[in-house]
N, C-alpha and C positions, 0 to 999 in steps of 0.2 A: 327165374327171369330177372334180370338186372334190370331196377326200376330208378336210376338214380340215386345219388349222395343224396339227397336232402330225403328222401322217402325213407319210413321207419328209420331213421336214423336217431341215435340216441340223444338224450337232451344234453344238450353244451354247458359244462361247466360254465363258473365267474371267471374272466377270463379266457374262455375259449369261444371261437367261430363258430356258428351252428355247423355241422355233418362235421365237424373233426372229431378225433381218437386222440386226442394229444394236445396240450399245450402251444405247441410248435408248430402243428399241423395248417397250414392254410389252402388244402384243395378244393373246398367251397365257393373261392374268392377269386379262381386263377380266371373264370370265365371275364369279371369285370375288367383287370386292367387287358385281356384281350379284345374287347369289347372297345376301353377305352383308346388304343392304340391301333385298333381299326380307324375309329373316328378323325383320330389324328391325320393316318397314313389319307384317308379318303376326302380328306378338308379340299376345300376348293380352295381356300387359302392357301395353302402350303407351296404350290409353285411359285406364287407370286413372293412368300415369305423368303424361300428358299433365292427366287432369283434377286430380291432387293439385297439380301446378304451378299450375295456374290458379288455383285455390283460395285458395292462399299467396302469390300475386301479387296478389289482389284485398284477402285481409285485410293484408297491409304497406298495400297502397297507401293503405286503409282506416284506419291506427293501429294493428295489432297488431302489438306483437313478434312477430319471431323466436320467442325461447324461450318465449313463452306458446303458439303454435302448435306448438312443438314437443313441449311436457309436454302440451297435449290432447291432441293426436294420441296421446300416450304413453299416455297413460291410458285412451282410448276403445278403442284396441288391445290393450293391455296388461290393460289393469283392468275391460273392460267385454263386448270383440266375440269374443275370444280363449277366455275360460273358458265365453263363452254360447256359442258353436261346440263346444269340446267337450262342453256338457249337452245341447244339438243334436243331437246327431251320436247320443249316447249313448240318449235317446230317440226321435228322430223315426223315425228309420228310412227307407229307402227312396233313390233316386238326385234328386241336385238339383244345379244348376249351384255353380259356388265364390260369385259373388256371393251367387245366395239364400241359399247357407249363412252367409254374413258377415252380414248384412241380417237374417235372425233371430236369428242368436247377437247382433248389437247390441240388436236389440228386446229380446231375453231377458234381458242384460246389464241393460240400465234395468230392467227390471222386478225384476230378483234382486239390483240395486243398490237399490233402492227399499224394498223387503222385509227388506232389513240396516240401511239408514241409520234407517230407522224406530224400530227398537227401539234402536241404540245411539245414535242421539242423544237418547233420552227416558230415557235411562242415563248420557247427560252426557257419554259415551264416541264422541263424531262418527267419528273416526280407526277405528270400528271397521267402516266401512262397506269397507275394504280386507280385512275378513278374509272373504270372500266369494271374491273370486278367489284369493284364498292357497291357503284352504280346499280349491276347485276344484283345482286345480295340483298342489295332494297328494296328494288324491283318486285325480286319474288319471294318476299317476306310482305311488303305491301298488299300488295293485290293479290285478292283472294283466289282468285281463278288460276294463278302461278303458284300457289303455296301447294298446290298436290304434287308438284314434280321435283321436291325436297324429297317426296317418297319413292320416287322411282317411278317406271312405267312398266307393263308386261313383258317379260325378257324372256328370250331362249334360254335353257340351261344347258347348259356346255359338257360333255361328261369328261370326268376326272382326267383321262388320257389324253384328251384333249388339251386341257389348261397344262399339264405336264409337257406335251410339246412344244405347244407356245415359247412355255417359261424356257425350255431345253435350248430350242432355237434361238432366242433372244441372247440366253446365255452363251450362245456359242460366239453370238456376233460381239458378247459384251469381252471376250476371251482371243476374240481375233483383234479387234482392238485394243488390249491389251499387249497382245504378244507381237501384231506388225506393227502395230504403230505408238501405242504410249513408249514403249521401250525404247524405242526408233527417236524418239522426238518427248526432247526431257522440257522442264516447267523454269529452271534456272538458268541463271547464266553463268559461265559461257556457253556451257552447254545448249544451250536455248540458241545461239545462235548457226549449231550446225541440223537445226529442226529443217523437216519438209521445206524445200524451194520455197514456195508460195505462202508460207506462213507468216512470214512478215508484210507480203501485201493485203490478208485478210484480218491480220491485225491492226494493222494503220487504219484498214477501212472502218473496224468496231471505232476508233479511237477517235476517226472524224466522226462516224455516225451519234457518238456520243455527248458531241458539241456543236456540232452544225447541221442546218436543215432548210433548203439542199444543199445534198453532199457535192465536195469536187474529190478529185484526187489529193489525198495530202501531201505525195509527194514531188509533186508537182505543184508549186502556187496557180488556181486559176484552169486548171485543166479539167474540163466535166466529165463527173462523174457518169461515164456510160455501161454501166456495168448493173450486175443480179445482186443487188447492194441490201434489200428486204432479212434475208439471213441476217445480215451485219446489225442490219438495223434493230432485230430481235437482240440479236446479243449485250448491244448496248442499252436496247431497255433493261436486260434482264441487268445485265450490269451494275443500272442505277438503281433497280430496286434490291438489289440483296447485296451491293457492296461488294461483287465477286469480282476480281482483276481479271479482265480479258482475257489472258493469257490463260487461265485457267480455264475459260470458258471454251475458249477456241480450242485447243489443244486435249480436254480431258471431258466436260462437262455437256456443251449444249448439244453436241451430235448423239448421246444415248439416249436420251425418250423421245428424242426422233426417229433412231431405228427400233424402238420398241413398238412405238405406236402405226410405223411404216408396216411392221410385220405383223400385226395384228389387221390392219386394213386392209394390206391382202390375201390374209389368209377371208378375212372377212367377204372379199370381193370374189375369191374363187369360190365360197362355198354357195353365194347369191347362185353363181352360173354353174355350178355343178349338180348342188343341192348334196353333197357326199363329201363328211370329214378326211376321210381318208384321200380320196382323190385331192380336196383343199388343203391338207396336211402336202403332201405329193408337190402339187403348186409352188407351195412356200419355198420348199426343199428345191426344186427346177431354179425360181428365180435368183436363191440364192450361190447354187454349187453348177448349176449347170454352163457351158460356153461351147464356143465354134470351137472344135478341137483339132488342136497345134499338132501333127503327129511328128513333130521332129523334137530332136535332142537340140536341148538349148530353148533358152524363154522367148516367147515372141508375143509381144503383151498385145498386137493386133487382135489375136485372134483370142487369147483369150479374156479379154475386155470384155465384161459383162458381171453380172450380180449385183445385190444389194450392195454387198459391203464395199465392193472395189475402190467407191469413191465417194464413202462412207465420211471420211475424215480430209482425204484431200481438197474436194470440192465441197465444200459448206453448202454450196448455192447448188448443186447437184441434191443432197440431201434435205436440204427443206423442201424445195420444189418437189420433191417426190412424194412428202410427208402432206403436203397440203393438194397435190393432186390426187391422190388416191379417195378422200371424200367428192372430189368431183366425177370420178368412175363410178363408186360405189351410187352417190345421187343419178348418173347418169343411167344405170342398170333399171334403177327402183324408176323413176320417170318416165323410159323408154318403153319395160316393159311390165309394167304397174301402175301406180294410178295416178297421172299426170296433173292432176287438179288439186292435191295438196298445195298451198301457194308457199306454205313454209318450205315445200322443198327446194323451191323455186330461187327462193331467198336467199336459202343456205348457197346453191349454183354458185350465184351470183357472187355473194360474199369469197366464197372460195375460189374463181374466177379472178376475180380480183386478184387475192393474194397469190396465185400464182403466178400472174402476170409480171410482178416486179419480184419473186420469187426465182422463179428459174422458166423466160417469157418459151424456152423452146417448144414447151408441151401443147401451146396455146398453136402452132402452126400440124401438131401432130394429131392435136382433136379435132381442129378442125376438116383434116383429112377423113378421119374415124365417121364424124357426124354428116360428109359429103358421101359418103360410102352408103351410110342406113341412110340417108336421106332417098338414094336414086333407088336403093334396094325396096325400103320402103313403098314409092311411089310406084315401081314397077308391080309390086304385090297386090295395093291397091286402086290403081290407076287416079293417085290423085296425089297432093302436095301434104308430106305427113307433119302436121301441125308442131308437137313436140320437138323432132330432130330440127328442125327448121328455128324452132325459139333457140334451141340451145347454141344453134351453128349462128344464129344473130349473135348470142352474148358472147361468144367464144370470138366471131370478128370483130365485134365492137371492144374485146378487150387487147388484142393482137393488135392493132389500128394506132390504141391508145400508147400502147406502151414501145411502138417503132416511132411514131412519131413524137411523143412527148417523153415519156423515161428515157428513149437508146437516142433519141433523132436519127435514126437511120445508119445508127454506126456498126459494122461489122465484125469488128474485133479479129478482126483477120481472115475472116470465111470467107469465102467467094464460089464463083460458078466456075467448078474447075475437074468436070468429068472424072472419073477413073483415077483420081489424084491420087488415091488410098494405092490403086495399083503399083502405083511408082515407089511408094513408099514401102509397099512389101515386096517391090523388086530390088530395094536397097537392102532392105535389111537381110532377105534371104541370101545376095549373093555377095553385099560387102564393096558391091561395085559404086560408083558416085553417077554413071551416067545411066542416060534415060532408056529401061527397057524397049526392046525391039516389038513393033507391032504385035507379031507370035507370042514374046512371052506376056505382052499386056494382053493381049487378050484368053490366055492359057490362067494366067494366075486372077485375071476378074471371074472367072469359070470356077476356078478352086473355090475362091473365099466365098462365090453364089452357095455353090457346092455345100459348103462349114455350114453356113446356115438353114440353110436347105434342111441336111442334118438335124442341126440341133432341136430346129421347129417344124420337121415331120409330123408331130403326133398330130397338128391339128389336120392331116390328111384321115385322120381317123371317125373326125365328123362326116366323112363322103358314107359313113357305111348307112347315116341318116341322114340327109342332105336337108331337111327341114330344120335341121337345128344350126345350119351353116348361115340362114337367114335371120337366125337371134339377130335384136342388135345389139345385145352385149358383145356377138361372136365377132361380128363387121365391125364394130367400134373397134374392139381389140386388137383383129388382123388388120384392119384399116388403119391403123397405128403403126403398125408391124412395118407395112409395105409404105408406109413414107419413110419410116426411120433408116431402113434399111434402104429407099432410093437418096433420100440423103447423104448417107455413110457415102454412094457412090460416086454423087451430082457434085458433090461439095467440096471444097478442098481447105488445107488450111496445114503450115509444117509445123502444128502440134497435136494435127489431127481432133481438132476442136469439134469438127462434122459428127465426130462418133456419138459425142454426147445426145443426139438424136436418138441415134438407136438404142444408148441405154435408155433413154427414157422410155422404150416402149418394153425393157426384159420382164417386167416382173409381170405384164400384162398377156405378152406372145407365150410365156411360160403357161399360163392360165390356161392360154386356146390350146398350147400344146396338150397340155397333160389332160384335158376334157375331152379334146378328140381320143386319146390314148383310153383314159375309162372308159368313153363309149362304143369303142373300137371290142375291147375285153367285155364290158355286159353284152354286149350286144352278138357274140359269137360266146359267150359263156364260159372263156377258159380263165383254167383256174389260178388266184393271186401267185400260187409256187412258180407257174409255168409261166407266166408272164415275167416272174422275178429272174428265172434262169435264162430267160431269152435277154432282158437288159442284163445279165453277168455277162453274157456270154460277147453281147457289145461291148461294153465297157473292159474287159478281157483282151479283145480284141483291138482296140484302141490302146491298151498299154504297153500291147505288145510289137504292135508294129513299127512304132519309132525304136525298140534293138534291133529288128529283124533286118530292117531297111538302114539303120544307123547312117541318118542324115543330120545335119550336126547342123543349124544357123548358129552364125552366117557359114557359107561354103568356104571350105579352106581353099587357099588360091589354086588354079590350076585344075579344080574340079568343074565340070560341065555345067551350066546354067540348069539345065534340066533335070539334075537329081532332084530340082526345089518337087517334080511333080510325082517321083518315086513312091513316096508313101501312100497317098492319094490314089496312083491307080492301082497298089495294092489293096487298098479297103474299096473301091470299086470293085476290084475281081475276087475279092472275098464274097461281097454284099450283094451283087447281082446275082451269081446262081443261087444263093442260101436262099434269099429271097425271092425267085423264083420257085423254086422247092417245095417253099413251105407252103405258096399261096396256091400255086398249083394241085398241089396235095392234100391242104388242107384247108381251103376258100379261107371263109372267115376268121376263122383260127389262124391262119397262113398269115394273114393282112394284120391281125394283135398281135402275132409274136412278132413280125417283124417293123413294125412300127417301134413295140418294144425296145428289141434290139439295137435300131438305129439310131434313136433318140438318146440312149446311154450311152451312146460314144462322144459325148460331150464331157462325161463325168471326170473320167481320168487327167483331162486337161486342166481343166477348173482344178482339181485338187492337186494336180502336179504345181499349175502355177502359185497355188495357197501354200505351198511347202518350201517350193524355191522361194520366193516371196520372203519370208520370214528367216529363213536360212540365212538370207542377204541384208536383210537389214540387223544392221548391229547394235549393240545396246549401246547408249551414251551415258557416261556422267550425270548424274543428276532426275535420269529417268525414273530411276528406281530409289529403292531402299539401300541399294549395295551399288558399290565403284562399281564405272564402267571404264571403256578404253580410257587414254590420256586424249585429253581434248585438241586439236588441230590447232596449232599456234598460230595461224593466221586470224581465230577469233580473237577480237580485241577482250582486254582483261576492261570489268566497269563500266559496260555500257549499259546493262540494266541501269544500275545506280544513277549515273548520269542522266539519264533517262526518265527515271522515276523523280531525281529532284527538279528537272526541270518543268515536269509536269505539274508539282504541287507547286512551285515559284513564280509561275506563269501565267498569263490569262490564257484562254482558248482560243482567243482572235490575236495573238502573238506569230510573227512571221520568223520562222528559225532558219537561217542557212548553214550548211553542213560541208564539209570538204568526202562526203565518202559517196561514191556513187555505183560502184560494182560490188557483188555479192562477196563477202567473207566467206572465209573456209574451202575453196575453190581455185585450182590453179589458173583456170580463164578468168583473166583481170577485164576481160572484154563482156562479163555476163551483169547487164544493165540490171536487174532483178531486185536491184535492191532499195527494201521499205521501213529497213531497222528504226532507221533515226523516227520518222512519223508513225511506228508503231510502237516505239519504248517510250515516246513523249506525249502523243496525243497531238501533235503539232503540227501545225501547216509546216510543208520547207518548201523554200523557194527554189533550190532542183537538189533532188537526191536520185533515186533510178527511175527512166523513162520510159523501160520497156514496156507496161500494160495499158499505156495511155492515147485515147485517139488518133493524139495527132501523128504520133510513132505509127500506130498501127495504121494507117492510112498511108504512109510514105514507105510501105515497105515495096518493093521488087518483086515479082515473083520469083519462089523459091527462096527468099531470104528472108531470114527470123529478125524478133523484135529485140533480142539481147544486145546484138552489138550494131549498132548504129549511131550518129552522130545526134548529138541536141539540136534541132531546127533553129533553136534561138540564140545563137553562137555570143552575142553581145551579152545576154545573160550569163551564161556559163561563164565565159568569160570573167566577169564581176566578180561572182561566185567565188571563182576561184584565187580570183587576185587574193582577195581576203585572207585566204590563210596561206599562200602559196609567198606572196611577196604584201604582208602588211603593211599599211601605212592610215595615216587619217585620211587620205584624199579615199583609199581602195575600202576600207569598212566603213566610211561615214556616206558612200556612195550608196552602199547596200540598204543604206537609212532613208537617207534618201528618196533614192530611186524605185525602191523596192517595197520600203515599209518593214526590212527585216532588224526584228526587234533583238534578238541570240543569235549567238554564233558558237554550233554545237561541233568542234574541234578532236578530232581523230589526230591525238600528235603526234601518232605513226607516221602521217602522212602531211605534216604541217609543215612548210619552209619557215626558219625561224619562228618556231613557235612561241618562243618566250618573249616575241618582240607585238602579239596583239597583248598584250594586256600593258601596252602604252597608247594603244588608241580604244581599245573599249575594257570596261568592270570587270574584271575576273569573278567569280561566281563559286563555281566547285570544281572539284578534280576529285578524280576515281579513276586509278588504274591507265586507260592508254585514252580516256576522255577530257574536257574541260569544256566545263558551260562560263561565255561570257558575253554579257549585256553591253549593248551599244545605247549609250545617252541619250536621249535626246538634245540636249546644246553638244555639238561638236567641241567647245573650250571644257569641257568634264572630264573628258575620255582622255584625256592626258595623266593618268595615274596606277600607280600598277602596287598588288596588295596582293 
């Protein structure tokens, strides 16, 4: 009987291992370093080790330092996720895993950084946006009764496979961002100038948020700032406490422990309502890859509009308001249906309320929907007025109230009351026509895209197989969410389709109800994870295959029938009805899982067809990377960084700079108002640069017509403006002094009439490339000198 190495085994020379034969022998030993590379493999550490590498290998490889990665990290830690963990801990109460508690102490952090930088940057005093976490620090080192939650509180422990997916998923998104968009949209100039559309207007806004308080438009003297401006406002604290340049922030930096800690809180918020990893792992997965699925050949970013990441990086103000409402769900789950008399939770509400309000205010019109919902559900349950929905649905109006009449005043940004408007815009795109669909097809294609959705968020049909669970009011908050976003998409109109953003606000949540109805749909009829797996292939299959079968191509080549748009569509209709009849017939409850299953995956194929077109299409630039990219578009000007940067350190903050460039670079429509370079390379008010994102624009537009190309309301201005560098003279730039208070004049000499002849009426300054910075006097007898 084989009783073990170590048993009767002979004594070990000087020199050798106990149980070896040999000098050289060490099979005594092989147990410990397996032993210790278990420990390793099993560390709860190691996803998170694993995904911060990744991270930091993607931003190097991307253009960032070293030490700029290292003082953010410093400060999101230090200065942000650290002291919002111990006011966490201090109020929320109750047992949560280490991540969720990190994930909302970050959320808390932006919002209690937001709350401080507010008032001391309109005190002139920015630097004091650090006395927030100091304050904390003291706080609860001070007082004895705060010093216990340095130690932590009782936490769920999360098992290994879990923090693996986390990290997996996190990385994925940190990897999609990498591959659509840091490549896409480089850190240098010129390069920098052919970045995302909208990057220079979210830049200018860091750049005012950085020196003034309250913000207006900078590119505009004098235009209010009616915009989700709180992102910006983050940025530029973060800004000043780690010395990180905007650009980097906006472009590489502040958008990734936002979607880290966004995916964390909802995996967080689906496991509250599930109670099952696997099903909340499922969630995460939905909110991310899932959409209304396109079945044609050719992109059609309507339908599949949705997920975390889409607009991850484009919309800043999309992505924080996500990151800070997801603790308002999560509070709202524990409050509704747990123990309402915690006052700290209350607190927290509130606080977070807030910061979504000037965050991204659309959510605050969607909860309240959600909380009108459990409110009547509630009361009908108990025939009486349910106390908790009713506080929440006060703080949630009283913050709506707040932020339309004093943050927006009432300004629309171009949304309006404009039925079926989406309709028209998918009757464009699918047929390439310019004029307005006929009654038939407007109401044929409102039917389809019902239909898309219908789809995508089947599963939560799967809570009918228990109908008590449809009365949650996590369930009704959620779906309650669902059915405004989506009568919005419909009610709303706007030609950027700006209405949508409603509905994204509600995916990561309708994903939730979907895939919880779907689990309860499968426990509850008992089939098994394979079968349920091969019924979504066999969708998702099926949706791949039908845009060859049908081979409909957006938009329609000329001369084909309007109505092939609905070809695909009644093919997966006459697939879908009898299979699902079949099943449910034949197989009840089983019948009603797999095809729930089924249907629900036909989302999948689209989402990842469009994540591959997607990136296929965006091309790398210059400067993005580590390695050359295309040659850069000669329409971006050479030296407008530099320019840009000296007149920023040359300058005061309250300096008025007028500019001769008014439509976007890199671009063959000279008609695309868009542009925000000059107040985003300088930090600088200008007295007109591009008009398109501004009230008073957005207010005088026409129906049907966009904010790009239209005329400046203030003709008399522009005018001035323009004399300046068009036809200089003392009378035309000592006007701009004048009249205006414009202290620079930031000189595009591509586009200057006698440009060598302003540096006889005002200071030459610097030159770089196709710019020149020069300062106007104050005594008009100075400005006559040229150097």
């Amino acid at each position: 009987m084989d009783t073990g190495p170590l048993i009767n085994a002979p004594k070990a020379k000087s020199g050798e291992f106990p149980g070896t034969t040999g000098p050289n022998t060490h099979s005594a030993r092989r147990p410990r370093p397996a032993r210790f590379s278990r420990r390793i493999l099993m560390s709860r550490w190691l996803p998170a080790t694993f995904l911060g590498s990744f991270t930091v290998a993607a931003l190097c490889f991307y253009g960032v330092s070293v030490p700029d990665i290292a003082v953010f990290v410093t400060y999101i830690a230090l200065g942000l996720t650290i002291p919002g963990v111990l006011v966490i801990r201090s109020l929320y109460g109750g047992a949560r895993s280490l991540a969720e508690e990190i994930a909302l102490g970050l959320a808390l952090g932006y919002t209690l950084e937001l709350l401080t930088y507010i008032p001391a940057r309109a005190a002139g005093l920015p630097l004091l946006v650090l006395a927030w976490p100091v304050a904390t620090y003291a706080l609860f080192l001070a007082v004895p009764r705060l010093r216990r939650h340095w130690r932590g509180s009782a936490r769920h422990s999360a098992p290994v496979w879990w923090s693996w997916s986390i990290a997996l998923t996190i990385s994925y998104l940190v990897a999609w961002s990498a591959v659509a968009f840091f490549r896409a949209n480089a850190v240098t100039w010129p390069a920098l100038g052919l970045a995302n559309v909208d990057a220079s207007f979210h830049l200018s806004l860091i750049g005012e948020l950085k020196h003034h308080m309250p913000p207006t438009v900078p590119a505009v003297a004098g235009e209010p700032l009616l915009y989700h401006w709180f992102v910006h406002a983050e940025m530029a604290a973060t800004s000043w406490a780690t010395g990180i340049e905007p650009v980097i922030l906006l472009l590489r930096l502040a958008m990734l422990p936002m979607l880290a800690a966004l995916i964390v809180l909802v995996s967080a918020i689906a496991l509250r309502v599930m109670n099952s990893r696997p099903g909340a792992l499922l969630a995460v997965l939905a909110a991310i890859f899932l959409a209304a699925p396109s079945l044609y050949l050719g992109s059609n970013g309507i339908f599949t509009w949705g997920g975390i990441q889409d607009a991850a990086w484009i919309s800043p103000s999309q992505t924080f308001g996500a990151v800070l409402f997801a603790p308002v769900a999560l509070l709202l789950i524990d409050l509704l249906e747990g123990d309402a008399r915690r006052y700290g939770k209350w607190l927290l509400l509130a606080v977070f309320l807030v910061g979504v309000m000037g965050a991204k205010a659309t959510y605050l019109p969607l909860l309240a929907s959600g909380l009108v919902a459990v409110t009547a559900v509630e009361a009908a349950r108990r025939r009486g007025l349910p106390r908790s929905p009713l506080i929440a649905l006060g703080m949630t109006a009283a913050c709506l109230l707040y932020a339309q009449v004093v943050l927006f005043q009432g300004a629309r940004q171009g949304v309006s009351v404009s039925p079926f408007s989406i309709t028209t815009h998918l009757w464009r795109d699918f047929t390439g026509l310019a004029d307005d669909a006929p009654p038939a097809a407007m109401t044929g294609l409102t039917l389809v895209y019902l239909m898309c959705w219908v789809v995508t968020w089947c599963g939560v049909l799967g809570l009918l197989s228990r109908p008590r669970l449809l009365m949650r009011p996590a369930v009704v908050v959620m779906t309650g969410m669902g059915a405004a976003g989506l009568g919005a998409a419909l009610l709303l109109g706007n030609l950027h389709l700006n209405q949508l953003y409603f509905l994204r606000a509600t995916y990561p949540y309708m994903a939730i109800a979907s895939v919880y109805g779907i689990v309860v749909a499968i426990r509850r009829s008992r089939v098994s994870l394979v079968t349920a797996a091969s019924a979504a292939g066999a969708g998702a299959a099926a949706a791949y295959l039908i845009p060859f079968l049908c081979g409909v191509e957006i938009p329609l080549r000329p001369g084909q029938p309007a109505m092939l748009v609905y070809l695909p569509y009644v093919v997966l209709l006459a697939l879908l009805t009898p299979t699902a009849i079949i099943l449910i017939v034949k197989r009840g409850r089983t019948g009603c899982a797999l095809t729930l299953s089924m249907v629900a995956a036909i989302g999948l194929p689209a989402e990842a067809h469009a994540r591959v077109m997607s990136v296929l299409h965006a091309p790398a630039v210059a400067g993005a990377a580590g390695t050359p990219g295309p040659v850069v578009e000669a329409a971006i000007p050479q030296g407008a960084l530099a320019a840009g940067r000296w007149l920023r350190d040359h300058s005061n903050p309250d300096d008025l700079v007028a500019t001769n460039d008014h439509s976007r670079w890199g671009t063959p429509d000279s008609c695309d108002l868009r542009h925000s370079w000059v107040s985003a390379l300088t930090e600088r008010r200008v007295l007109v640069e591009g008009w398109a994102y501004t009230r008073t624009n957005w207010d005088r537009l026409r129906p049907g017509e966009g904010p790009e190309c239209t005329r400046f309301w203030d003709t008399a201005r522009l005018r001035s403006n323009d004399e300046a560098f068009l036809t200089p003279s003392r009378k035309s730039i000592q006007r701009l002094r004048a009249d205006y208070g414009v202290r620079w004049l930031f000189a595009d000499e591509r586009n200057a009439g006698r440009a060598h002849d302003i540096a006889n009426y005002a200071t030459f300054r610097f030159r770089s490339g196709d710019f020149a910075v020069y300062e106007i006097p104050d005594d008009p007898r100075d400005s006559a000198r040229r150097i």
